[in-house]
C-alpha positions as CSV (number, residue, x, y, z in Angstrom):
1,X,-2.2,-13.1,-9.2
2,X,-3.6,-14.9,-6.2
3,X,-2.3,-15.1,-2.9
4,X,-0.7,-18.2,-2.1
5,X,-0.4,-20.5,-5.2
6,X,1.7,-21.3,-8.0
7,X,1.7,-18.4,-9.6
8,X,3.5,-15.7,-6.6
9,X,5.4,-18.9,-5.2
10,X,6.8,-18.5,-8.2
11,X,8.4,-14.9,-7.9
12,X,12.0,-14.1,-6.9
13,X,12.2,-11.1,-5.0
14,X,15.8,-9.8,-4.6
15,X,16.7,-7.4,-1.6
16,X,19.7,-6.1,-0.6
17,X,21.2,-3.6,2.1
18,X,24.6,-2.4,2.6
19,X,24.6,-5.2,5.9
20,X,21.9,-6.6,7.8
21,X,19.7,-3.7,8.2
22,X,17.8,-5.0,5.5
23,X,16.0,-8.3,7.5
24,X,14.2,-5.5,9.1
25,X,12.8,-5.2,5.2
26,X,12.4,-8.4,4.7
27,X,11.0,-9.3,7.6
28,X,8.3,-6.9,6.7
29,X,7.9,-8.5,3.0
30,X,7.7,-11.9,4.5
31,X,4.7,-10.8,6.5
32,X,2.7,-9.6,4.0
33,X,4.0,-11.8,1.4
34,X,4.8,-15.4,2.6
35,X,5.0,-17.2,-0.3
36,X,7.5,-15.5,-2.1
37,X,11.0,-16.8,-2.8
38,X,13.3,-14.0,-1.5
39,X,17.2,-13.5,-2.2
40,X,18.8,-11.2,0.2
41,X,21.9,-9.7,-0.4
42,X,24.0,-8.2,2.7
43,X,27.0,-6.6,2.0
44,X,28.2,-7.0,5.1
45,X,32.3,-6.7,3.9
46,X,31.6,-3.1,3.2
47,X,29.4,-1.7,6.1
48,X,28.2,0.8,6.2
49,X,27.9,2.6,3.6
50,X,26.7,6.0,4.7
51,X,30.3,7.5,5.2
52,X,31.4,6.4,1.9
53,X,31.2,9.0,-1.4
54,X,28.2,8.8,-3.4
55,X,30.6,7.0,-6.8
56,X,31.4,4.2,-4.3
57,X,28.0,3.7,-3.1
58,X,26.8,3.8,-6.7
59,X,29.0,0.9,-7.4
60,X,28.7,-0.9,-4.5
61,X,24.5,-0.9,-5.1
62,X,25.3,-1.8,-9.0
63,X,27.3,-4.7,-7.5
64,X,24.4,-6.1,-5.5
65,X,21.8,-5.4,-8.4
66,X,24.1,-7.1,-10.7
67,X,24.1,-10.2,-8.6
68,X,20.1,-10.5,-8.0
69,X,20.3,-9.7,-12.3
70,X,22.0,-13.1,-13.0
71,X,19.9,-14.5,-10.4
72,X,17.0,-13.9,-12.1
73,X,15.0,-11.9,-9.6
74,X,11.6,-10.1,-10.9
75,X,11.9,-7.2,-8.6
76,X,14.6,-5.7,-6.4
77,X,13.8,-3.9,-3.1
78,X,16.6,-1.3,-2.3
79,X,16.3,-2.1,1.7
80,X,19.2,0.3,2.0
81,X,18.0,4.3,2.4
82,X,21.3,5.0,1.6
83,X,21.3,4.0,-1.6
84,X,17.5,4.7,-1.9
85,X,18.4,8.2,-1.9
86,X,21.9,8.4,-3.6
87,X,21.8,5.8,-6.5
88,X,18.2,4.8,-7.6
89,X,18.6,5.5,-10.9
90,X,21.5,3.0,-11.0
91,X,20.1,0.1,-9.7
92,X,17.4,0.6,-11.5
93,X,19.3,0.6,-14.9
94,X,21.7,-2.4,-13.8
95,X,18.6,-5.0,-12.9
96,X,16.2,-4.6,-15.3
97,X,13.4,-5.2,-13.1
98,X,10.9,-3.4,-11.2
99,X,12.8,-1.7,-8.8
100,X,11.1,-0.5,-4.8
101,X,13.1,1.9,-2.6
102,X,12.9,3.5,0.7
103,X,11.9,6.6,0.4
104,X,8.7,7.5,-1.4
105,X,6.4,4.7,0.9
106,X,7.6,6.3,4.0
107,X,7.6,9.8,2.8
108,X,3.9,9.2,2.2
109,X,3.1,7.4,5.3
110,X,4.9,10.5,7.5
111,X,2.7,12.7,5.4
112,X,-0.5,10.8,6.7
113,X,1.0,10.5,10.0
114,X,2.0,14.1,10.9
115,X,-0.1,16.2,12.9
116,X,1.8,19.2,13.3
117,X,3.6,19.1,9.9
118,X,6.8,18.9,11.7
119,X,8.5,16.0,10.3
120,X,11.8,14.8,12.1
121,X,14.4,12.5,9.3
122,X,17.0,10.3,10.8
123,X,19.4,8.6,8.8
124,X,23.0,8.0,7.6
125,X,25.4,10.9,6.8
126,X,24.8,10.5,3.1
127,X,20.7,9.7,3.4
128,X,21.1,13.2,5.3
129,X,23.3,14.9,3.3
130,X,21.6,13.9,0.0
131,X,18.4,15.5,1.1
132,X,16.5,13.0,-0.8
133,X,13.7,12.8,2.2
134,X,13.1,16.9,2.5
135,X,12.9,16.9,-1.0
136,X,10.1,14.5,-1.5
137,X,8.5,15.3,1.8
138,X,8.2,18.6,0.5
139,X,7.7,17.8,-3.2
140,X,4.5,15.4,-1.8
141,X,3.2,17.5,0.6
142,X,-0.2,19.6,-0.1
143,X,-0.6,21.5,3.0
144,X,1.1,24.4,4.1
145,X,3.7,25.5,6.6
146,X,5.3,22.3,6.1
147,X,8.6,21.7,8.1
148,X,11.1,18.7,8.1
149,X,13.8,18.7,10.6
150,X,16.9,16.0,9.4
151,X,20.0,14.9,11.6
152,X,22.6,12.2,11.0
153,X,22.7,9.4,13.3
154,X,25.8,7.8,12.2
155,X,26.9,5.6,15.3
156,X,23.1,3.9,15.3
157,X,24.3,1.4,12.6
158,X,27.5,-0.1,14.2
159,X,25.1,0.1,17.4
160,X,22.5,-2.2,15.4
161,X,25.2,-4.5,13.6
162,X,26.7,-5.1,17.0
163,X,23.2,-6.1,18.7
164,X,23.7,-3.5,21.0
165,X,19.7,-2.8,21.5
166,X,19.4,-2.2,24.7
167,X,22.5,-1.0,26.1
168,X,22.7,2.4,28.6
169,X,25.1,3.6,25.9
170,X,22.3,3.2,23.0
171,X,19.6,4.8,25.2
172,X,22.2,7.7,25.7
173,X,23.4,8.4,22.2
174,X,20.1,8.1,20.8
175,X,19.0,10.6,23.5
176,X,21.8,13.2,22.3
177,X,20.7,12.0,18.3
178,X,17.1,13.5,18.9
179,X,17.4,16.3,21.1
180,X,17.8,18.7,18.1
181,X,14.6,17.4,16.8
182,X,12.8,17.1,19.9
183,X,14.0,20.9,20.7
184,X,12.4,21.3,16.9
185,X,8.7,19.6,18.5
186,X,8.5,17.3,15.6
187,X,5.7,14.7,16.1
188,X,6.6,12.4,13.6
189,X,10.1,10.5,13.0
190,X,11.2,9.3,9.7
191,X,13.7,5.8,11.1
192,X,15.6,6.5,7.6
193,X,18.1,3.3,7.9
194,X,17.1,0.4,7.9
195,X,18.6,-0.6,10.8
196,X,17.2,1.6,13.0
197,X,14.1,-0.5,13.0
198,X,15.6,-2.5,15.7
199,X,16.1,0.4,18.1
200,X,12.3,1.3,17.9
201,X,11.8,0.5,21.9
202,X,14.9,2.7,22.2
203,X,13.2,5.4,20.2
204,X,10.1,4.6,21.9
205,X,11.2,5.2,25.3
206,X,13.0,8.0,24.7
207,X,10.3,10.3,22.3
208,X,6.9,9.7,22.2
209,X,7.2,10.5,18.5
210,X,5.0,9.0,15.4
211,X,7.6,6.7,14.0
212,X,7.5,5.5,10.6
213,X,9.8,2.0,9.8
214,X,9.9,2.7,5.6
215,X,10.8,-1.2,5.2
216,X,7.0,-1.5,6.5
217,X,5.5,0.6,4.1
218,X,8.6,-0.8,1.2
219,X,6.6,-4.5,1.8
220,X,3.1,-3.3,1.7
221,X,4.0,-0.8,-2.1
222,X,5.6,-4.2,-3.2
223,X,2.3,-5.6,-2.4
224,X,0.3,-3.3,-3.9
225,X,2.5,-3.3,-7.5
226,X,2.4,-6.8,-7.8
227,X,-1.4,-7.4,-6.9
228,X,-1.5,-9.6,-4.4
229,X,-3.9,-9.7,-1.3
230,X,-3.1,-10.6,2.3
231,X,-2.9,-14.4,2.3
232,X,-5.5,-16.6,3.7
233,X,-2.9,-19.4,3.8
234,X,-0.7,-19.4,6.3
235,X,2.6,-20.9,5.3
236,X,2.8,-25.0,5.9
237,X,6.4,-24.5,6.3
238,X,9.6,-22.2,6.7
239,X,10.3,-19.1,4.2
240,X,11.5,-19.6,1.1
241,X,14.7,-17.3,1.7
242,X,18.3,-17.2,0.3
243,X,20.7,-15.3,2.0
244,X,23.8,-14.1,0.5
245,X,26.7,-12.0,2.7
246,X,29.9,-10.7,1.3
247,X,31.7,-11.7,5.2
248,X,30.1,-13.6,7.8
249,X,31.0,-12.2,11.3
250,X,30.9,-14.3,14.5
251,X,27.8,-12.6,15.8
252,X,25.6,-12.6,12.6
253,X,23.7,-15.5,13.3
254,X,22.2,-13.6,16.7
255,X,21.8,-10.6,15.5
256,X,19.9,-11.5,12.5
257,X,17.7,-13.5,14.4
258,X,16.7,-10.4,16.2
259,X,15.9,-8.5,12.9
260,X,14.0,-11.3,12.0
261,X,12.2,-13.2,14.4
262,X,13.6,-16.7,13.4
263,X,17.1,-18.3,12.1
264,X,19.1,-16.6,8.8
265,X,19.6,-20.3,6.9
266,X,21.1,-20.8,4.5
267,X,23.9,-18.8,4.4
268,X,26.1,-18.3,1.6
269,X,29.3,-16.2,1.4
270,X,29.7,-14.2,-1.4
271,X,32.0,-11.6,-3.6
272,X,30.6,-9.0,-5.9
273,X,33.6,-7.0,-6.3
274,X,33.5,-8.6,-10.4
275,X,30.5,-7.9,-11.1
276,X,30.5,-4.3,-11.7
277,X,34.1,-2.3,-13.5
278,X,34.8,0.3,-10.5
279,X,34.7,2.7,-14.0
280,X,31.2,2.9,-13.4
């Protein structure tokens, strides 16, 4: 395929998150990939979903995947770690496409990173609880003494949705989020959510930790699987992005300008509630 022409202007590439997290992915894609036509799916109704069980997240992803299905996408990017590492396999089997998650492109980029092998994870209460990082970090991993140190950060996202990125409060709860971890001398710090992105100064400022963004290394595997080099051709003229959200709140339009560094347009409201039976 080449990089700019016909041929990849011609691809759909469907993301979705559980809310907005996910421009942080696609902000990523549309760097590396410009000429792509993107569908992004937020379902912002139902955020978040890292406190829900793992049969509702299951259907919730299905719902989304079901929706970029009869849209005719040729790949999905799961630009949710929650449902990365809870229902993969689902969304997978629901949109028959190629399907790109979170979690094996930044399990191998902490792996190159680390310098200690001390790995910190951050993440929802389900990313967390499903262990889906340790396992592959540890799974991928060919050195020994190999330690990965994981803690739930569940008050980051309603931080993130709110556009609350620099506030004392942030800087403070993020502070008590790492101090296990810190306390654990990781060098390296998985940002597993992909809203957590937008905190990086926060992080930044707080830990001078090796911090890997798995939307950035998401964009460049999608990349690499469809064949594409870096473009030589800088776009003439905005994205080619579709944005679909299952609720529009009054403070979307800011704060998904800050995940993305320009304006979320068009915007279309959305249900996916009949897409998927809840019998799943």
């Amino acid at each position: 395929m080449d990089d700019g022409g016909i041929v990849s202007e011609r691809l759909r590439i469907g993301v979705f998150d559980s809310g907005i997290g996910g421009l942080s992915v696609l902000r990523h894609l549309v760097a590396v990939l410009p000429h792509l036509h993107y569908l992004y799916v937020g379902d912002t109704a139902r955020v978040p979903y890292g406190n829900k069980s793992a049969d509702t997240i299951a259907l919730y992803a299905a719902q989304s995947a079901a929706f970029l299905r009869n849209r005719g996408v040729d790949m999905v990017v799961v630009a949710c770690n929650t449902v990365s590492a809870t229902s993969l396999p689902v969304v997978e089997a629901v949109a028959q496409v190629p399907v790109v998650g979170m979690i094996e492109p930044a399990v191998r980029a902490a792996l190159e990173a680390t310098r200690t092998n001390r790995i910190g994870v951050i993440g929802t209460r389900a990313t967390i609880e499903s262990q889906a990082y340790e396992l592959a970090l540890y799974a991928h991993s060919r050195r020994e003494g190999l330690a990965v140190f994981s803690h739930a950060c569940p008050l980051l996202v309603a931080l993130a949705e709110e556009g609350w990125l620099a506030h004392p409060a942030t800087y403070a709860i993020v502070e008590e989020y790492l101090r296990p971890l810190l306390e654990a001398a990781v060098d390296t710090l998985v940002l597993g959510c992909t809203h957590f992105p937008l905190l990086a100064e926060v992080f930044e400022q707080v830990a001078p930790l090796h911090l890997i963004d798995p939307g950035y290394w998401a964009a460049r595997q999608v990349q690499q699987i469809l064949g594409i080099p870096n473009s030589e051709h800088p776009l003439r003229h905005a994205p080619h992005i579709e944005y679909f959200v299952t609720d529009i709140s009054s403070n979307f339009a800011a704060v998904a300008r800050q995940f993305l560094g320009f304006e979320a347009y068009p915007l279309h409201r959305i249900t996916l509630d009949h897409l998927v039976p809840s019998t799943l």
